[in-house]
KESEKE-748674 format. One record per residue (C-alpha): residue in three letters; y, z, x. Coordinates in steps of 0.02 Angstrom, whole numbers, plus 50000, padded with zeros to 5 digits. Each point is the difference from the previous one (the first is absolute). Layout:
REM KESEKE-748674
alaYZX/...
//
This chain:
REM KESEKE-748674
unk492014982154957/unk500484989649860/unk500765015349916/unk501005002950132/unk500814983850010/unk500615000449811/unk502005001749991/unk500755013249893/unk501254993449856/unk501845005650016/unk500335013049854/unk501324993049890/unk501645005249978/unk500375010849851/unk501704986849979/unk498794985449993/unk498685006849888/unk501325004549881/unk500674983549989/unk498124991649992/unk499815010549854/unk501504997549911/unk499514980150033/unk498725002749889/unk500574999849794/unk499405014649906/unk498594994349850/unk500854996749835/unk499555007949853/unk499844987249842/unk501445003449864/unk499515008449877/unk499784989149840/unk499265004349805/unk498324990250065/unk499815009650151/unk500495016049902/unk498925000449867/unk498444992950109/unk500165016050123/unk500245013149820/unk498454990949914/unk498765001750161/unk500705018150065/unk498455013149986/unk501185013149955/unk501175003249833/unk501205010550081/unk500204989650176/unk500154983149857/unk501415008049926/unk500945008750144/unk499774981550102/unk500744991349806/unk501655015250052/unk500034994650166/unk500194979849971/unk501395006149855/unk501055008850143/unk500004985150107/unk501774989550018/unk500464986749875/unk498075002849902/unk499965002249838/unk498175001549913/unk499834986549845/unk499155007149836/unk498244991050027/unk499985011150183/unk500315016049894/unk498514994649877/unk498914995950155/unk500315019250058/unk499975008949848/unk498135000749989/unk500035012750135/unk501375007549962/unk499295004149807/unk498385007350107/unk500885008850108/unk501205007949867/unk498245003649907/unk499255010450138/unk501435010450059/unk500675002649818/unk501785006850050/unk501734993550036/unk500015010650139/unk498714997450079/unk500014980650011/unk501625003050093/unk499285010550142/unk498474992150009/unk501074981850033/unk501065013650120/unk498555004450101/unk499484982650044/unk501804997350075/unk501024992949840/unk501895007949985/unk500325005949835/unk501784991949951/unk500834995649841/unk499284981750028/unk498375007550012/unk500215009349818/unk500654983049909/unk498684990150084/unk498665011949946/unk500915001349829/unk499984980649986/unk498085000550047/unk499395011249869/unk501074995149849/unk499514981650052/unk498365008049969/unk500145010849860/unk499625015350068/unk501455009249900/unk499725018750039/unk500054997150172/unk501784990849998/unk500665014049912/unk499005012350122/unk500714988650157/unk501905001449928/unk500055020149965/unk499415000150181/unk501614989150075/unk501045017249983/unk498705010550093/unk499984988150161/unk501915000450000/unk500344982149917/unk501044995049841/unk499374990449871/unk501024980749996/unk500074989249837/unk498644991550069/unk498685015849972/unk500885005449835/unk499794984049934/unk498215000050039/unk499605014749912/unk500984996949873/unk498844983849961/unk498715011950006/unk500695013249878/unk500264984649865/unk498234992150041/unk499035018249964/unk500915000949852/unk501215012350053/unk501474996249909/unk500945016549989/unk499755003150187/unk500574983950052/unk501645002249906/unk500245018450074/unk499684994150180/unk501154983249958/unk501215013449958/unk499735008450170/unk500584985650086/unk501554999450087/unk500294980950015/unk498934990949917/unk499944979550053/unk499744983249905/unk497965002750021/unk500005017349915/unk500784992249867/unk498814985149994/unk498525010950015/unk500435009149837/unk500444985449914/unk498254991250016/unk499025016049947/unk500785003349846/unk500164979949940/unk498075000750033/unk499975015649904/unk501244992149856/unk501105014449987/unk501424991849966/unk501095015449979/unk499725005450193/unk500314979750065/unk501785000749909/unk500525016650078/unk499284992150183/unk500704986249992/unk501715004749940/unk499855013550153/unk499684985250105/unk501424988949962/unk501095017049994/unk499455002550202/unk500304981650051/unk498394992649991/unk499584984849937/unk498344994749924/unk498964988450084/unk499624983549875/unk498265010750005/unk500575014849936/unk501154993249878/unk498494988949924/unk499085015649981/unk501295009049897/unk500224984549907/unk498325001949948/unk499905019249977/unk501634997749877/unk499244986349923/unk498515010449952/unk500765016149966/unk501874997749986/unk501144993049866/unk500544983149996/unk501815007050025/unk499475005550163/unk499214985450044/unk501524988249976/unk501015013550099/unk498784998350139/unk500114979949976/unk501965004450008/unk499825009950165/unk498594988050086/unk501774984949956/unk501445007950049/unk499235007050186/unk499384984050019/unk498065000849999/unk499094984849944/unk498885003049851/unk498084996350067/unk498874992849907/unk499175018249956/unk501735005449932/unk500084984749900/unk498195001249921/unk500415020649973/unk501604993749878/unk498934988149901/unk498565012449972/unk501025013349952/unk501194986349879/unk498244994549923/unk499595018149969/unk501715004149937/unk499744983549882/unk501304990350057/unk499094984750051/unk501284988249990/unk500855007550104/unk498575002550105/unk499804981150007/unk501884999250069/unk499705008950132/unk498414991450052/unk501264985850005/unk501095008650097/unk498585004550113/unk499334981850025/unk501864995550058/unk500335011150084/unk498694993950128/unk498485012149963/unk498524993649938/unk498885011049872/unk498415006550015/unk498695001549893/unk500585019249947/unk501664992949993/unk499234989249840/unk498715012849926/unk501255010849904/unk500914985449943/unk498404991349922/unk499425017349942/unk501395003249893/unk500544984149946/unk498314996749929/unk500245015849897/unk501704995749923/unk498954983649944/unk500804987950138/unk498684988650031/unk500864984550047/unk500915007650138/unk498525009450054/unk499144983150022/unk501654993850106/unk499975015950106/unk497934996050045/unk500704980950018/unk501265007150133/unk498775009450085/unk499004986550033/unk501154989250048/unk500555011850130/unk498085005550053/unk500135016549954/unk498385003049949/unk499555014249883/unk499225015350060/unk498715011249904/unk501425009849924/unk500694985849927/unk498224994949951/unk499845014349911/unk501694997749898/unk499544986549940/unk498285002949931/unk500785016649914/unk501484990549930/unk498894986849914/unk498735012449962/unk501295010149892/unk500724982649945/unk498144997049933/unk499904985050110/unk498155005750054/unk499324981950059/unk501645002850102/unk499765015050087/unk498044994150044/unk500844984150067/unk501165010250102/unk498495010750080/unk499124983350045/unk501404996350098/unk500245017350074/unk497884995650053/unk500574980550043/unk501235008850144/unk498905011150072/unk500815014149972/unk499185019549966/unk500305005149815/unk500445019349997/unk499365012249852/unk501464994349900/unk499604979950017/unk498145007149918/unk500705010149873/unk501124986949946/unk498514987149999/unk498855011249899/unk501225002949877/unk500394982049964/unk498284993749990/unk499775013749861/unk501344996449903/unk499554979750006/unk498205004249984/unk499294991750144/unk499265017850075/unk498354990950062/unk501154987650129/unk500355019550074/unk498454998850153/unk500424983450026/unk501715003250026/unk499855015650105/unk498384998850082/unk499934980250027/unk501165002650148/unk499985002850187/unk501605010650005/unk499465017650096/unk500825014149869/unk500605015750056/unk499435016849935/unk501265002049857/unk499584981949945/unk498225003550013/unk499975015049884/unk501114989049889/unk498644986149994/unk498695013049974/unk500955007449853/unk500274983849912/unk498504991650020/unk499295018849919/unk501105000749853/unk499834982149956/unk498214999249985/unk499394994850167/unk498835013350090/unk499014989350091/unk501334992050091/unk500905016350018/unk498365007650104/unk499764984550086/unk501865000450049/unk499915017650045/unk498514994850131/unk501004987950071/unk501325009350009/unk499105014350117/unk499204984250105/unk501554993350068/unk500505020050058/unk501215004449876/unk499705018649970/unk500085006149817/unk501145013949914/unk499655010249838/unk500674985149904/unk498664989250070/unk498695011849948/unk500625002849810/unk499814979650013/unk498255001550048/unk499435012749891/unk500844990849850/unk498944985750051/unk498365008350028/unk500415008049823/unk500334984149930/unk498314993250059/unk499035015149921/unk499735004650174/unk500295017349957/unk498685009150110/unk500814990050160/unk501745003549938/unk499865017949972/unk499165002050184/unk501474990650081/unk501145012249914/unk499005012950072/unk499914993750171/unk502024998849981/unk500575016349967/unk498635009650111/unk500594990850146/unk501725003349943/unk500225014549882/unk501704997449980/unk499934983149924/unk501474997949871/unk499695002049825/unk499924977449968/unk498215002050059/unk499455012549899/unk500974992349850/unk499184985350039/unk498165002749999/unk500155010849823/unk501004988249909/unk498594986250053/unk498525009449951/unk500925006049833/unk500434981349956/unk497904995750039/unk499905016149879/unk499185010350137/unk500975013649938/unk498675015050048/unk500064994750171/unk501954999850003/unk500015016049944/unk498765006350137/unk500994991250110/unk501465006749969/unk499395018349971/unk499294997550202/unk501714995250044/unk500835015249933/unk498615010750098/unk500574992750156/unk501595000849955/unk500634982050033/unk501804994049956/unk499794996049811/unk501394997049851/unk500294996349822/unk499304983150013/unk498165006050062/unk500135014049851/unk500674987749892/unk498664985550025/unk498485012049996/unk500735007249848/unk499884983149909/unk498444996350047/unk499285017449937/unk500704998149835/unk499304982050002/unk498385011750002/unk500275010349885/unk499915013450123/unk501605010749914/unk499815015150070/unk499774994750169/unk501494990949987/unk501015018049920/unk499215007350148/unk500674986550125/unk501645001149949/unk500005019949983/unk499584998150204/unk501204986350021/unk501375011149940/unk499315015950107/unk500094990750151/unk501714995349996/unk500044983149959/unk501174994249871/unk499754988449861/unk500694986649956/unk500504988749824/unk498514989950046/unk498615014550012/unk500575009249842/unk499584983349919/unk498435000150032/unk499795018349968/unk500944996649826/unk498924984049977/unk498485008650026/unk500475014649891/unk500564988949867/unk498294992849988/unk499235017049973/unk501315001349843/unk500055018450090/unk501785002949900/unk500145017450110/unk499574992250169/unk501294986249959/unk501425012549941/unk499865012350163/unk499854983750108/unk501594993949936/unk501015017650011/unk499204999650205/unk500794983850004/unk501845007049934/unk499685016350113/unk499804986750147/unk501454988049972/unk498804987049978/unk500964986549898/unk498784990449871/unk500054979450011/unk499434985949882/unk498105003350041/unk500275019349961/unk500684995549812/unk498904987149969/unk498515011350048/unk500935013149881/unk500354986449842/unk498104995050015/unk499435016749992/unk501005005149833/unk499604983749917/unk498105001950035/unk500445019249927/unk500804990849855/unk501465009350042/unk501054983449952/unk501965009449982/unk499675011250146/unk499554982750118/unk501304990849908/unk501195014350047/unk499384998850196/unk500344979949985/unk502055003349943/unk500195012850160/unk499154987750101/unk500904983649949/unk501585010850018/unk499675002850178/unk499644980950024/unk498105000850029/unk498964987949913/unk498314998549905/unk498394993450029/unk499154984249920/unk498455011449988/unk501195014949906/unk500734986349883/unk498134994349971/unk499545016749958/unk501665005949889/unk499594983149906/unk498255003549979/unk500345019249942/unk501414997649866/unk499164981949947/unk501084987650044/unk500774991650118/unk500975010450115/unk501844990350034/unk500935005950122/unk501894997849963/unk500344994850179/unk498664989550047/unk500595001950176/unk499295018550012/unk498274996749996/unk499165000650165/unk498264992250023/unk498445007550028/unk500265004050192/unk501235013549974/unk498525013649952/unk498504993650092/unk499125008050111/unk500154988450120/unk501845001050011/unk499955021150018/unk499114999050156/unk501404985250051/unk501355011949940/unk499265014850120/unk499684988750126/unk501864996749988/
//
């Protein structure tokens, strides 16, 4: 009943349901922005769909994809490119999922991976341009030329520069970076002389950077005729063009007129750095200028331009060389005052002038009384000084420290630790960290090997250096003339002769060669025998060889004949080797004087050398070397 009472609704007509609908507005998608862009790439499940939606925002009107949105998608992209391996097949795989291939889509994808790195793929993506029916722009020739000069591919670049037909202002600019980096000054002059002959002008940019290639590698006539060039079009010098003209005037010597033109510089409205002053100070401290090296540090500070550790470093090695030692220290305490991370140099520098003032034992309180984090280099510096100048204790304790705060040693650390544990007459521990070394890494350079037979010859473990080293040879480990040479000493040091005549018999069949330094200890050794006929055939090896004697070769020779009492033929051997400007001995004059029974004067009291020059000590230095 009720049922039947309910009315039935008029159908609408298809004129007013259009024009309800049309009422309605349509939903609005958001405009696309970076944001929005690279939140949808980062969360998208799927490599390919990330990059084919990163092609679809590029094709939109008046969007243009900033370089942080291109870093966001390149993580997929790199995958991607990993998985399907090809050129070709990253193109129809973007195809199937709906993406046109077009020229934009090459240079995007071209951008995308040399943003990336992925260099064989850029050059795989450009040979295919031709095979979809697309030729290659500027654009994608410049990109792969970048490439070409960032593998290293010089020659290619230049053919395929040749190749192109119209080359712009960034092909040009492109080449002209690479080889300034590469200081081949040759190749900038010829580029940029193309440049200008095409129209282009440098950007301040590029003209700075072949200011500074020609100030490196050029002659100073260039570089005024690039000054000349940089005036007359009008560019205004920078301040890196400026500080390029006074290096290369300090290097040239001219520091006067190097001065001038920091002048000129300073009025000219530029103010100058701290590189700006560090060739300045450098070589007007050589040509003996102090006073106006102390007005150029008085300028500096008076203009808060605060020295950096290059500068640092300068200045210790200028006063170091000047003998100013106290100096140089004071200098370092500043360096540590400011905060600022010595390098391996700063060390070196340090070491060197607490030896020469004798104040060696402030070393680990310099160095180690410090809460400056080193790096690696200036680690295995530390390690190396605090070895050589007598500290092995601190040296282990550094190298612990070292490992503790995660910095993850080299070779160079380890020769510092086994010199240590050596040092300590912790022999058994040393020799089982060597061991530990090269089994995990059989390929270990020769330092570490060097390093753990020169220790244990110097604690005159010289039985187990020569086990050592015999072990090494079975396994066939990189060795050289310094390993032979140390062991060597330290067998003759034993008396062991023939085991030394049979070491260097292998030495030689194995194809190593020998050096000055390890036929002095062979002739040493010999010598000591008074074995006349082992001398004699070592000496005619040694002419067969082209090994050139030295002052520790004659003096080994002069001692032998005088103990011989063969007094004309050693005073014969002295006349050739005062003619050739090497010197004598204190311990040959002591033993000339002793032998003919007086005093032995030398006529030139400059050509005796002291002791040093023929210890043993200084052999194992010299092969070192």
């Amino acid at each position: 009943m009720l049922h039947a009472a309910r009315r039935r609704t008029p159908p609408l007509s298809a004129r007013f349901a259009a024009a309800f609908f049309a009422a309605k507005p349509e939903p609005q998608l958001p405009p696309l922005s970076p944001r929005l862009v690279d939140a949808a790439v980062s969360r998208c499940p799927s490599d390919a769909v990330a990059l084919s939606f990163f092609l679809w925002c590029a094709r939109r009107p008046a969007y243009f994809h900033p370089p942080s949105s291109f870093d966001c998608v390149l993580p997929a992209a790199t995958r991607l490119a990993s998985r399907l391996r090809t050129a070709p097949a990253l193109l129809h795989e973007l195809q199937s999922l709906g993406c046109p291939i077009s020229p934009h889509t090459f240079l995007l994808l071209l951008r995308l991976y040399w943003r990336g790195g992925l260099y064989p793929l850029v050059l795989h993506l450009f040979d295919q341009m031709p095979t979809w029916g697309f030729h290659h722009n500027n654009f994608a020739r410049n990109v792969v030329l970048d490439v070409l000069l960032r593998t290293g591919c010089v020659d290619d670049a230049m053919r395929f520069l040749g190749d192109n037909p119209s080359p712009n202002y960034l092909t040009y600019a492109i080449i002209l970076t690479h080889l300034c980096r590469a200081g081949d000054w040759a190749g900038v002059r010829a580029c940029f002389m193309a440049m200008l002959r095409q129209g282009f002008l440098p950007s301040a940019a590029s003209l700075a950077s072949v200011f500074a290639c020609c100030s490196k590698a050029g002659t100073m006539s260039e570089l005024l005729q690039l000054l000349s060039y940089a005036l007359v079009s009008g560019q205004q010098l920078t301040s890196a063009m400026w500080t390029c003209l006074i290096a290369r005037m300090c290097t040239e010597g001219r520091l006067d007129e190097a001065c001038r033109i920091l002048g000129n510089m300073v009025r000219s409205g530029f103010s100058p750095t701290v590189v700006t002053y560090t060739p300045l100070v450098r070589g007007l401290f050589r040509a003996g200028r102090h006073d106006k090296v102390s007005e150029l540090l008085g300028s500096m500070a008076s203009n808060s331009c605060n020295p950096d550790l290059v500068l640092y470093n300068v200045l210790m090695d200028c006063m170091m060389k000047d003998k100013r030692y106290d100096e140089a220290i004071d200098i370092y305490l500043q360096l540590h005052g400011s905060q600022m991370k010595p390098d391996a140099y700063t060390l070196s520098t340090l070491v060197q002038a607490l030896q020469l003032s004798r104040n060696i034992d402030l070393l680990p309180r310099l160095i180690l009384g410090t809460e400056i984090s080193y790096d690696l280099v200036a680690c295995n510096c530390v390690l190396s000084a605090l070895c050589k100048s007598g500290f092995p204790s601190q040296a282990l304790q550094f190298y612990i420290d070292m490992i503790g705060v995660g910095i993850r040693p080299d070779n160079y650390s380890y020769v510092g630790l086994v010199d240590s544990l050596c040092q300590l007459e912790m022999i058994d521990q040393a020799i089982d960290f060597y061991r530990s070394v090269v089994t995990n890494n059989p390929d270990s350079d020769t330092y570490i090997h060097a390093a753990i037979l020169r220790g244990l010859v110097r604690r005159g473990r010289n039985h187990k250096a020569y086990r050592i080293l015999r072990e090494a040879v079975r396994q066939n480990y990189a060795l050289d003339a310094v390993c032979y040479t140390t062991v060597l000493h330290g067998l003759f040091r034993a008396h062991l002769v023939e085991e030394a005549r049979e070491l260097f018999d292998n030495m030689k069949h194995s194809g190593i060669a020998s050096n000055t330094c390890t036929y002095n200890v062979m002739l040493r050794g010999l010598c000591r025998t008074r074995n006349m006929l082992a001398v004699t055939q070592l000496l005619t090896e040694m002419e067969c060889a082209d090994v050139q004697m030295d002052s520790i070769s004659y003096n080994v020779l002069v001692v032998l004949l005088v103990k011989l009492q063969r007094i004309s033929s050693a005073a014969a051997l002295i006349r050739e080797m005062l003619s050739l400007g090497m010197k004598l001995s204190t311990k040959t004059c002591w033993l000339l004087s002793r032998s003919i029974g007086h005093t032995f004067v030398l006529e030139d009291t400059t050509i005796a050398e002291s002791d040093g020059c023929d210890s043993t000590g200084d052999l194992l230095v010299c092969s070192a070397s």
